[in-house]
N, CA, C and O atoms as CSV, one atom per row, in Angstrom:
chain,resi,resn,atom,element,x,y,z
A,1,UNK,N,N,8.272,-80.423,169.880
A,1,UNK,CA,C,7.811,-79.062,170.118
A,1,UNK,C,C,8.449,-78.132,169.088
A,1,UNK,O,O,9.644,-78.358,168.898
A,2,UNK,N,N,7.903,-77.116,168.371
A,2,UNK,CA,C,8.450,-76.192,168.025
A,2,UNK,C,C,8.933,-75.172,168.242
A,2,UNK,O,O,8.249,-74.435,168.952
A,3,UNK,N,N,10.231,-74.650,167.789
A,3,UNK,CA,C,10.989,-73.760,167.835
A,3,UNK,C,C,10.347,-72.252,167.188
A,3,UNK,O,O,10.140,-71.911,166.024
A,4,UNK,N,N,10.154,-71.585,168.409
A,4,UNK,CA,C,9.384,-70.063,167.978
A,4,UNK,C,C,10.111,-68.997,167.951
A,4,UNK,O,O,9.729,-67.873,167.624
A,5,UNK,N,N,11.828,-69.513,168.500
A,5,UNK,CA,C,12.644,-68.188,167.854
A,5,UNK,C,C,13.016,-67.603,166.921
A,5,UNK,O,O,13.358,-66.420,166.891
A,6,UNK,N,N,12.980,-68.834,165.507
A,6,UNK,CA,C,12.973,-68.386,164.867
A,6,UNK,C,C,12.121,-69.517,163.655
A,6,UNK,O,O,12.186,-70.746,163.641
A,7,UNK,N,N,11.471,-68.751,162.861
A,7,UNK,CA,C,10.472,-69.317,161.600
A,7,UNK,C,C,10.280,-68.211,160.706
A,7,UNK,O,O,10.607,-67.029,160.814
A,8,UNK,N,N,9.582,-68.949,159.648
A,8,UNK,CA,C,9.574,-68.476,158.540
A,8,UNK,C,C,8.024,-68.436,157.787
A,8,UNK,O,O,7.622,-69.500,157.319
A,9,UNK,N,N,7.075,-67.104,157.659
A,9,UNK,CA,C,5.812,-67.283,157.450
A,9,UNK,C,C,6.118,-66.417,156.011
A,9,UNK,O,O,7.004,-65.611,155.729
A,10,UNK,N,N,4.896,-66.996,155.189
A,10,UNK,CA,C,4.454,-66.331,153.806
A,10,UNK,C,C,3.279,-65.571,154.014
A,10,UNK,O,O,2.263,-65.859,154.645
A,11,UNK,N,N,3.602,-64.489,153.341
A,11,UNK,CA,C,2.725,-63.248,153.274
A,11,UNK,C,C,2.313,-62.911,151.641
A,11,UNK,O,O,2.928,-62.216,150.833
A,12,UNK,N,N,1.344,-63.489,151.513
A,12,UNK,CA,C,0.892,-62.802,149.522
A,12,UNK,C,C,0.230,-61.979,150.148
A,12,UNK,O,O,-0.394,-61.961,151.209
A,13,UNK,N,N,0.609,-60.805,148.763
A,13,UNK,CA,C,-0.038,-59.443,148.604
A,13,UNK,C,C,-1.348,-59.875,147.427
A,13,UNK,O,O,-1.449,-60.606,146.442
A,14,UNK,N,N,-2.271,-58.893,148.246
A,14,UNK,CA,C,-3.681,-58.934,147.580
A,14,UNK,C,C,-3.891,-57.198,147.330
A,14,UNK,O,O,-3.549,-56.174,147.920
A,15,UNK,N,N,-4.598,-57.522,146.196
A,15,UNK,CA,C,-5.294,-56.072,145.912
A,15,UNK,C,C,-6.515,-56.108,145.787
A,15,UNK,O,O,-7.226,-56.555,144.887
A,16,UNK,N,N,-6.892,-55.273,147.397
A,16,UNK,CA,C,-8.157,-54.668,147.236
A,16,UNK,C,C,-8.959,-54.611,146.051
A,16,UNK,O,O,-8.279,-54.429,145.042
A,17,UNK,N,N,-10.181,-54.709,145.857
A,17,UNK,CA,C,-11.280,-53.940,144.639
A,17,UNK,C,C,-11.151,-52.725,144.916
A,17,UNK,O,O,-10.441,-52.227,144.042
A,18,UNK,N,N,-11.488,-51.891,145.745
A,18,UNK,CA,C,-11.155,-50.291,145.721
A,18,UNK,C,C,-9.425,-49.985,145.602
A,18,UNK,O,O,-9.253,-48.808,145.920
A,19,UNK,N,N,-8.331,-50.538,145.312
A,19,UNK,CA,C,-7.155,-50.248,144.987
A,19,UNK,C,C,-6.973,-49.439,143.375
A,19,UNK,O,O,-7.650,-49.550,142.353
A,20,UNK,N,N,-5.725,-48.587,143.691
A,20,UNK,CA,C,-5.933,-47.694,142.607
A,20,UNK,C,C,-4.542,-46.886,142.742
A,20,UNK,O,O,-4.020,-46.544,143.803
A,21,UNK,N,N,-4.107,-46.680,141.577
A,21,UNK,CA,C,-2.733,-45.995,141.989
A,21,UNK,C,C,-3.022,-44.319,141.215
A,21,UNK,O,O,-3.413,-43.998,140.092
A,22,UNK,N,N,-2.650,-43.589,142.323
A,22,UNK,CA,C,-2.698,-42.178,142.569
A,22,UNK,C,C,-1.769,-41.176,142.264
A,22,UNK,O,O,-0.810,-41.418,142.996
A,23,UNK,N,N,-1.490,-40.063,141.507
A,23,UNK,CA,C,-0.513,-39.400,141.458
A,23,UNK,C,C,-0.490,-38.623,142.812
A,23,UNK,O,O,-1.413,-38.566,143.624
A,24,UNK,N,N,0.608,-38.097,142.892
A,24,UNK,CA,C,1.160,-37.278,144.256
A,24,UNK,C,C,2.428,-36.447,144.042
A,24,UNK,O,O,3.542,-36.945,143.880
A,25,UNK,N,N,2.133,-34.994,144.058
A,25,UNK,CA,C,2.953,-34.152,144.144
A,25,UNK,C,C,3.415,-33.469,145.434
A,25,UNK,O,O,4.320,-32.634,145.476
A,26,UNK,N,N,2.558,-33.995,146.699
A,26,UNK,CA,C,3.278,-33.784,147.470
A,26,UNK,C,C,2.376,-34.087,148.622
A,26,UNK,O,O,1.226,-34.454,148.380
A,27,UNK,N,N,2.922,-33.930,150.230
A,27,UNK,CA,C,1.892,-34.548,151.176
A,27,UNK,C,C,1.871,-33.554,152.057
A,27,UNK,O,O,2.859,-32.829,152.170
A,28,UNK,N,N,0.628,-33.346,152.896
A,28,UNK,CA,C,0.074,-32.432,153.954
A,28,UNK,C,C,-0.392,-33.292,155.152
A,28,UNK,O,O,-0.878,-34.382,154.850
A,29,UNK,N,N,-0.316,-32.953,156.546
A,29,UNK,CA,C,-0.787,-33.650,157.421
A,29,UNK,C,C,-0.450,-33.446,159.092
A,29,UNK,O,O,-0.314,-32.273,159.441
A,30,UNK,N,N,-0.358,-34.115,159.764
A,30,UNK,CA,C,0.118,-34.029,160.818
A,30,UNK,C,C,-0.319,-35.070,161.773
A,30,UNK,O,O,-0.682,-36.210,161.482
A,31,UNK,N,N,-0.199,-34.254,163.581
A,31,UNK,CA,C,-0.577,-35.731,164.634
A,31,UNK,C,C,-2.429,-35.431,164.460
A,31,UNK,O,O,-3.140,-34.554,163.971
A,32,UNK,N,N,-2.628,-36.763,165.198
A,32,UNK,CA,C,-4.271,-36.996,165.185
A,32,UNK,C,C,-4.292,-36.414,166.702
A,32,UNK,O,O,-3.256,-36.125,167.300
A,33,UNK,N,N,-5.132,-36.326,167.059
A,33,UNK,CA,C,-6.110,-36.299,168.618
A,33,UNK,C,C,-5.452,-37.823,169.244
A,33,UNK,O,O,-5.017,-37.702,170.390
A,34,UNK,N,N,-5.370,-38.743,168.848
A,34,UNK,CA,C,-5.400,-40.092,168.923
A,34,UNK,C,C,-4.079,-40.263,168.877
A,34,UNK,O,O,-3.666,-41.391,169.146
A,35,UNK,N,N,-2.974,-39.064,168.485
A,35,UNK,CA,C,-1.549,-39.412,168.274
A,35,UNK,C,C,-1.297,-40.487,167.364
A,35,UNK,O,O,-0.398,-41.328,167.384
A,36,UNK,N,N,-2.103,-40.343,166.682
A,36,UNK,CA,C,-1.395,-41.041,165.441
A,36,UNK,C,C,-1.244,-40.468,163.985
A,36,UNK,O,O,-1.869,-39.423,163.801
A,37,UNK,N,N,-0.462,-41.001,162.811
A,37,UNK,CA,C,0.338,-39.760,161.609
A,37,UNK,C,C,-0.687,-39.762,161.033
A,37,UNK,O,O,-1.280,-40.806,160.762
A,38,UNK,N,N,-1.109,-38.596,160.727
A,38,UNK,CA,C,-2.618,-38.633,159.440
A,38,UNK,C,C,-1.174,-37.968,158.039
A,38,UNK,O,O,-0.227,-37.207,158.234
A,39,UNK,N,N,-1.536,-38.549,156.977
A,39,UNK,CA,C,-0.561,-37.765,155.586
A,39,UNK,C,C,-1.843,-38.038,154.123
A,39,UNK,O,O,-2.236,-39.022,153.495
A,40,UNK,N,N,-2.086,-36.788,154.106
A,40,UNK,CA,C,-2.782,-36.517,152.883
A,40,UNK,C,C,-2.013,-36.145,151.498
A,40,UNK,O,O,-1.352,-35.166,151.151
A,41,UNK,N,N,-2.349,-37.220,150.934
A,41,UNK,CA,C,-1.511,-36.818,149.709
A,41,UNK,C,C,-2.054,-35.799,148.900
A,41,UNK,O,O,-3.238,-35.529,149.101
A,42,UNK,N,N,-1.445,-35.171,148.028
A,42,UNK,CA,C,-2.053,-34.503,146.732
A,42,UNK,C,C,-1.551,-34.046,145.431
A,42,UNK,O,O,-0.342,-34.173,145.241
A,43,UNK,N,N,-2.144,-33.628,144.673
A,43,UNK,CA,C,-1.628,-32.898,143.323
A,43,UNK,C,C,-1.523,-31.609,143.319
A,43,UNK,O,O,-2.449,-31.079,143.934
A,44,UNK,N,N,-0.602,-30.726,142.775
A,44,UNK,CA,C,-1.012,-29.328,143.029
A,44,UNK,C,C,-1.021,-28.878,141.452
A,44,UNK,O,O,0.017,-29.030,140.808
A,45,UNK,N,N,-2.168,-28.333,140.836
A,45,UNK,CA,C,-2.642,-27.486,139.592
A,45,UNK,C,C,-3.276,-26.586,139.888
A,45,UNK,O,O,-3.810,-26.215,140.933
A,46,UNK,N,N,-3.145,-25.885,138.005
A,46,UNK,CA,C,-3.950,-24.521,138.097
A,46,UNK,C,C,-5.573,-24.897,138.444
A,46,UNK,O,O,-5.890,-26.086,138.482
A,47,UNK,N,N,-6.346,-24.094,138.636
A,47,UNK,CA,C,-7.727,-24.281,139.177
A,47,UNK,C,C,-8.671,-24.364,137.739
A,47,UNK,O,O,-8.254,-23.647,136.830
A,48,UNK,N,N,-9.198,-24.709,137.617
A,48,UNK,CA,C,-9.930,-24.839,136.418
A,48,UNK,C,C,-10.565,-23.686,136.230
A,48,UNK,O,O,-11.055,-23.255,137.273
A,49,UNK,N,N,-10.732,-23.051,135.326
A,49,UNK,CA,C,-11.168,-21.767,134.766
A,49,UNK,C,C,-13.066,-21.824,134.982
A,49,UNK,O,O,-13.614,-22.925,134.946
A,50,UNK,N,N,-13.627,-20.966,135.126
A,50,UNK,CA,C,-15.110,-20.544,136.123
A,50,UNK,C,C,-15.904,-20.795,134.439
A,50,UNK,O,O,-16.993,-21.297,134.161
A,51,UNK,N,N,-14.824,-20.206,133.548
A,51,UNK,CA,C,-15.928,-20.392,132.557
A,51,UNK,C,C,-14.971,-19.854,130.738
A,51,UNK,O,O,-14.499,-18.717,130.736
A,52,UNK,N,N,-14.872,-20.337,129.993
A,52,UNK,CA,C,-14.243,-20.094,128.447
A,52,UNK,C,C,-15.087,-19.537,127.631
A,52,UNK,O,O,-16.055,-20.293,127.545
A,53,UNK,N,N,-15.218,-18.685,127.037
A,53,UNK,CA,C,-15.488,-17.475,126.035
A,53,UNK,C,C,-14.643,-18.105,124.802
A,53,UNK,O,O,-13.441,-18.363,124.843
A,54,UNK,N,N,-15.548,-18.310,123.649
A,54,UNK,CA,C,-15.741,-19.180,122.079
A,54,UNK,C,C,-15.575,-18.144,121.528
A,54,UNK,O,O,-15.836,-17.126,122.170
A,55,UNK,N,N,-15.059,-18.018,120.075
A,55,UNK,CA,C,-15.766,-17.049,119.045
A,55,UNK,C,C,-15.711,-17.875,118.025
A,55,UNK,O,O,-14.807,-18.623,117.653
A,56,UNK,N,N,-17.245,-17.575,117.415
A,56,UNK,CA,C,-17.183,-19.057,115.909
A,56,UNK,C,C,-17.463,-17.849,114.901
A,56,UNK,O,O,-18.247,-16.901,114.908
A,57,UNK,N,N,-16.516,-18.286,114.068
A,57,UNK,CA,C,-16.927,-17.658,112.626
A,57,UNK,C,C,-17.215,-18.770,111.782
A,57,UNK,O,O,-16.669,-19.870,111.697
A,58,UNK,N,N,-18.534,-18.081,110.952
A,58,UNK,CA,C,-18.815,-18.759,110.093
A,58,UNK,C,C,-19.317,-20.702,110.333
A,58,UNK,O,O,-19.765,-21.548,109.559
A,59,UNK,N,N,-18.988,-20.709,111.602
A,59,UNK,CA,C,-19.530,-21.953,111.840
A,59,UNK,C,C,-18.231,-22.601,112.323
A,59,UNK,O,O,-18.266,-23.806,112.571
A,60,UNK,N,N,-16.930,-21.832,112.502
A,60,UNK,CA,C,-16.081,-23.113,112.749
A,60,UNK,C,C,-15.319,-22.147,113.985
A,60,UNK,O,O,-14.770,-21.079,113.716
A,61,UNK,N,N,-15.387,-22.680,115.279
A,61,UNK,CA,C,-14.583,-22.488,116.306
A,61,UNK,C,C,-13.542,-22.185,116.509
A,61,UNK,O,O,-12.676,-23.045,116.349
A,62,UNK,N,N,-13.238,-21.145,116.851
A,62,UNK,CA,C,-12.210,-20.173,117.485
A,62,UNK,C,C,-11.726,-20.370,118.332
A,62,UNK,O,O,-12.127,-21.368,118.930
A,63,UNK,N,N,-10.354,-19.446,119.073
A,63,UNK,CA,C,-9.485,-19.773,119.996
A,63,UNK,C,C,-10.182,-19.610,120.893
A,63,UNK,O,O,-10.773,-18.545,120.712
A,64,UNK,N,N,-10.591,-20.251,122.165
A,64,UNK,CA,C,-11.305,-19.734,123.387
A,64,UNK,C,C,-10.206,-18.875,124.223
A,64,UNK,O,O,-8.987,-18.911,124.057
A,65,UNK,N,N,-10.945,-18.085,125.173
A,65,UNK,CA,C,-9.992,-17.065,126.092
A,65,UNK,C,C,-11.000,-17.462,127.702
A,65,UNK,O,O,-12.186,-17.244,127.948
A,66,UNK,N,N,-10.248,-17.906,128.285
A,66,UNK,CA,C,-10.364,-18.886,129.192
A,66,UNK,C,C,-10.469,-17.189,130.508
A,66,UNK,O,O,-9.706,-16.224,130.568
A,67,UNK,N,N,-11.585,-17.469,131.239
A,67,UNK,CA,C,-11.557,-16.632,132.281
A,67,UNK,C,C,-11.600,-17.449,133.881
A,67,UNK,O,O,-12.522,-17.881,134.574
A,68,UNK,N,N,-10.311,-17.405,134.016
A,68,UNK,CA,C,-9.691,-17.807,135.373
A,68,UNK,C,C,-9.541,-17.052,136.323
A,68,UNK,O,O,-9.679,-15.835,136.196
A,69,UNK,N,N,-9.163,-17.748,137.691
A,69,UNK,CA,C,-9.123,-16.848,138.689
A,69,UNK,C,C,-7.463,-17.019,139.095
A,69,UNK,O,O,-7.019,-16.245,139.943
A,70,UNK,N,N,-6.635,-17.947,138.538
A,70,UNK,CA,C,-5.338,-17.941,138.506
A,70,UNK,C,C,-4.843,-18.437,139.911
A,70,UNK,O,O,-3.796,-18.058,140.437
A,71,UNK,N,N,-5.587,-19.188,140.365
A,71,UNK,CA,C,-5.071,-19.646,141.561
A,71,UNK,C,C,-4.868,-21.488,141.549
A,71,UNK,O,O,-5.592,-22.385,141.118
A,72,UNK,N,N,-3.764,-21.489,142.120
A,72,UNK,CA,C,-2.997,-23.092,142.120
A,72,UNK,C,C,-4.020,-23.972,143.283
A,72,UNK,O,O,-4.684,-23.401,144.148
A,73,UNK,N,N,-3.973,-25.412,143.088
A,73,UNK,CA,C,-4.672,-25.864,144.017
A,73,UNK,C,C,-4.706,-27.255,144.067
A,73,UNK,O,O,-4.885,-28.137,143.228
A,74,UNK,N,N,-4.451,-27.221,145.470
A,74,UNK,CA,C,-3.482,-28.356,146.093
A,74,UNK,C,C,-4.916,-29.789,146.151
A,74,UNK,O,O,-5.564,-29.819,147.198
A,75,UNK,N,N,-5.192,-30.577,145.319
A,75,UNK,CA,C,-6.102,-31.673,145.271
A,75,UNK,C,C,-5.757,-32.545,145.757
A,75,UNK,O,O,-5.031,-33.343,145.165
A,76,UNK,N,N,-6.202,-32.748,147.195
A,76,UNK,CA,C,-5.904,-33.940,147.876
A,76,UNK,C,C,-6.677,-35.177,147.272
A,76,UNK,O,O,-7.895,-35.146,147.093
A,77,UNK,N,N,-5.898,-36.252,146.974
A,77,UNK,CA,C,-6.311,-37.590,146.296
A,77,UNK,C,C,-6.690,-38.800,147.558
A,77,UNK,O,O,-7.624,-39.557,147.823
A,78,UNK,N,N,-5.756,-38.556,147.949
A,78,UNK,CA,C,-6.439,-39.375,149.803
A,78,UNK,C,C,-5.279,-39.701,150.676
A,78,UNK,O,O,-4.059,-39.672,150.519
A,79,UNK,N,N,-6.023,-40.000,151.583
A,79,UNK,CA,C,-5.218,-39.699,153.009
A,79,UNK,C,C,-4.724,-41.029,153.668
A,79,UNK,O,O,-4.863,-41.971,152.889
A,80,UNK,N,N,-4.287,-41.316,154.652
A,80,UNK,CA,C,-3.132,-42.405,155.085
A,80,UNK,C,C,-3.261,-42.109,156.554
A,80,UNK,O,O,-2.594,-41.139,156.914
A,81,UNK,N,N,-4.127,-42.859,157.708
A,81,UNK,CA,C,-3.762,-42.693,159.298
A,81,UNK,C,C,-2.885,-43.998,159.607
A,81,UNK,O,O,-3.176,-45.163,159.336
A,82,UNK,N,N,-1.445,-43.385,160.404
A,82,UNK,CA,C,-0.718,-44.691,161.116
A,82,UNK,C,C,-0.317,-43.845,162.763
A,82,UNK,O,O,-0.335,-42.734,163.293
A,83,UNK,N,N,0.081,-45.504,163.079
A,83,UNK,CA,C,0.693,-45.268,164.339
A,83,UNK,C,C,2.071,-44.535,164.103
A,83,UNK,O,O,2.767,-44.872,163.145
A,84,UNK,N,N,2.391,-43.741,164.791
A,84,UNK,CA,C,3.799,-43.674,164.681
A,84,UNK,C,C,4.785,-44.174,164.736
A,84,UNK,O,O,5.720,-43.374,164.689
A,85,UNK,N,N,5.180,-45.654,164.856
A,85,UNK,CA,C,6.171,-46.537,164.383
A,85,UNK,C,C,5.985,-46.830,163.388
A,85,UNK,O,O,6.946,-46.866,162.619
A,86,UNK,N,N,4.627,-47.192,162.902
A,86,UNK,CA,C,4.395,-47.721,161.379
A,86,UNK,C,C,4.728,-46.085,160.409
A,86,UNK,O,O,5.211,-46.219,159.285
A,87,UNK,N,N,4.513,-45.016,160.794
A,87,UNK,CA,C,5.021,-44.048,159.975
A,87,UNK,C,C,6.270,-43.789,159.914
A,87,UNK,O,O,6.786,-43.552,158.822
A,88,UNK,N,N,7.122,-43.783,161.276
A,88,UNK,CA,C,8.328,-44.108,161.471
A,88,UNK,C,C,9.306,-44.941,160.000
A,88,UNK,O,O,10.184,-44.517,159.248
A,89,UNK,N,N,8.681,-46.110,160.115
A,89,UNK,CA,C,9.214,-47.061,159.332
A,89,UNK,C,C,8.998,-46.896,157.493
A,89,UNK,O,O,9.819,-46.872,156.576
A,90,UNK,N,N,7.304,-46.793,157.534
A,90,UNK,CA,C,6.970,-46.163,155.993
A,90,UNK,C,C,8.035,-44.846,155.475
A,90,UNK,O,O,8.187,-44.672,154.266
A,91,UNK,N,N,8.783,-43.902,156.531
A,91,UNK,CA,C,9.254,-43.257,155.640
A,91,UNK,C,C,10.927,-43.390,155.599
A,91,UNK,O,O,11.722,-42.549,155.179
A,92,UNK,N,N,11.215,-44.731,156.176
A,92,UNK,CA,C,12.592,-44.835,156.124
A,92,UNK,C,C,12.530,-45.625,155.003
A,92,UNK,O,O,13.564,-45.845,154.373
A,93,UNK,N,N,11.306,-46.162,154.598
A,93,UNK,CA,C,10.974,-46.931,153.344
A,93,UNK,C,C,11.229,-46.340,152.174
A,93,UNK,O,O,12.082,-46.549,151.312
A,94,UNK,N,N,10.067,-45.313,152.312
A,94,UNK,CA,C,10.158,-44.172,151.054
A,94,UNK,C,C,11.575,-43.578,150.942
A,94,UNK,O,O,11.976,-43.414,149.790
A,95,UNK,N,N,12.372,-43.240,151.914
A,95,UNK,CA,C,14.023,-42.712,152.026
A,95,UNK,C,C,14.609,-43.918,151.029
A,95,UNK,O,O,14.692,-43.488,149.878
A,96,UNK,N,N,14.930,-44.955,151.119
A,96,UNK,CA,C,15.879,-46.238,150.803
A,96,UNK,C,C,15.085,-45.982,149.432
A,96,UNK,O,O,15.745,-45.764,148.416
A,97,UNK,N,N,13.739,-46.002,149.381
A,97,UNK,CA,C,13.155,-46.001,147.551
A,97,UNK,C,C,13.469,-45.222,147.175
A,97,UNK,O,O,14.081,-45.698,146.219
A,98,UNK,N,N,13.607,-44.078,147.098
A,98,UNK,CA,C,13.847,-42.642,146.798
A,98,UNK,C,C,15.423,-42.752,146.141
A,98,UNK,O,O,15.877,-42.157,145.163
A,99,UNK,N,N,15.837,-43.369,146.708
A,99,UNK,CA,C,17.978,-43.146,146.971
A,99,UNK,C,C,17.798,-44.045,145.756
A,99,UNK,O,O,18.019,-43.720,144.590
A,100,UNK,N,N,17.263,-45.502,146.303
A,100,UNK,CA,C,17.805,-46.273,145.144
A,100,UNK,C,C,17.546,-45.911,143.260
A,100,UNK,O,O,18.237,-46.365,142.349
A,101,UNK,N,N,16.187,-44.850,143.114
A,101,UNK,CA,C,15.301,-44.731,142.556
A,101,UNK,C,C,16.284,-43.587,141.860
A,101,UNK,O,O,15.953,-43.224,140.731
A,102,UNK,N,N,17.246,-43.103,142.341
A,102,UNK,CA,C,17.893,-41.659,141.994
A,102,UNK,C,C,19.052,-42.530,141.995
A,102,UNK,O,O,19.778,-41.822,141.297
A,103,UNK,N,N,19.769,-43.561,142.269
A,103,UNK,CA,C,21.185,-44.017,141.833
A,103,UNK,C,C,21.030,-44.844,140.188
A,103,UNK,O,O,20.050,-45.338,139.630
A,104,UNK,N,N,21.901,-44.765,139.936
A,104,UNK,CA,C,22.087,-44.835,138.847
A,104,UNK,C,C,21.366,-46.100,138.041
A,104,UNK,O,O,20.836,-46.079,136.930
A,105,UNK,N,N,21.545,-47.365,139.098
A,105,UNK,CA,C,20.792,-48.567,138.703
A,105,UNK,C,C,20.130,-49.158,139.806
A,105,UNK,O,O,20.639,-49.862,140.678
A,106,UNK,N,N,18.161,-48.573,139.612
A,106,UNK,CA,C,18.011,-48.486,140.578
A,106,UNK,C,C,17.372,-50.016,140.627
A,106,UNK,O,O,17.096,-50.529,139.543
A,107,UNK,N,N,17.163,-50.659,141.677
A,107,UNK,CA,C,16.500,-52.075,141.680
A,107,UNK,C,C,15.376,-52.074,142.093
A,107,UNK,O,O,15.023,-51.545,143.147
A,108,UNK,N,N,14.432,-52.862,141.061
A,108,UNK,CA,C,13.024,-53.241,141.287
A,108,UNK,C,C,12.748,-54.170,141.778
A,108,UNK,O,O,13.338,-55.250,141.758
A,109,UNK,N,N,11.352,-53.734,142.537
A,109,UNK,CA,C,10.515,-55.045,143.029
A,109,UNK,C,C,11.115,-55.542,144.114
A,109,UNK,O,O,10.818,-56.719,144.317
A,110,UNK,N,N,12.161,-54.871,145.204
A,110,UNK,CA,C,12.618,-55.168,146.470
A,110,UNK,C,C,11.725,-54.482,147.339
A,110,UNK,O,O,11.874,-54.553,148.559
């Protein structure tokens, strides 16, 4: 009979076809209806200008003067629903990456 207190299973990591790595300047979110963590990641930049004003002399292009509305804007890249233990845990994850990532020699691929 086997012993189920303790064993040892292999887990390979696969990547999705829709996988894709995302920048993130910072995250927005909260509880669901369902009580569980919704976290939207995003980027935050200037807003892209409505429209740029050319001046060509003579045939060769000038400095444009960019007419903006000067407002920053937070581009969510995509979002993340967990249970709250599994978020629990993801961010004691991100904590330990973070530390090691900021000490001096930080270790990869753990």
């Amino acid at each position: 009979m086997e012993d189920l207190s303790k064993r040892t299973v292999n887990i390979k990591y696969k990547k999705s076809p829709d996988y894709r790595i995302s920048p993130a300047t910072g995250a927005w979110g909260g509880v669901t209806p369902q009580a569980e963590v919704l976290c939207s990641f995003f980027v935050e930049h200037v807003d892209t200008p409505e429209s740029v004003n050319i001046t060509i002399e003579n045939g060769v292009v000038k400095a444009g003067d960019e007419v903006s509305s000067g407002n920053w804007v937070r581009e969510l890249q995509t979002a993340v629903i967990m249970r709250p233990d599994i978020a629990k845990s993801v961010g004691k994850w991100l904590i330990k990456k973070a530390e090691e990532a900021m000490s001096p020699k930080p270790t990869l691929n753990s």
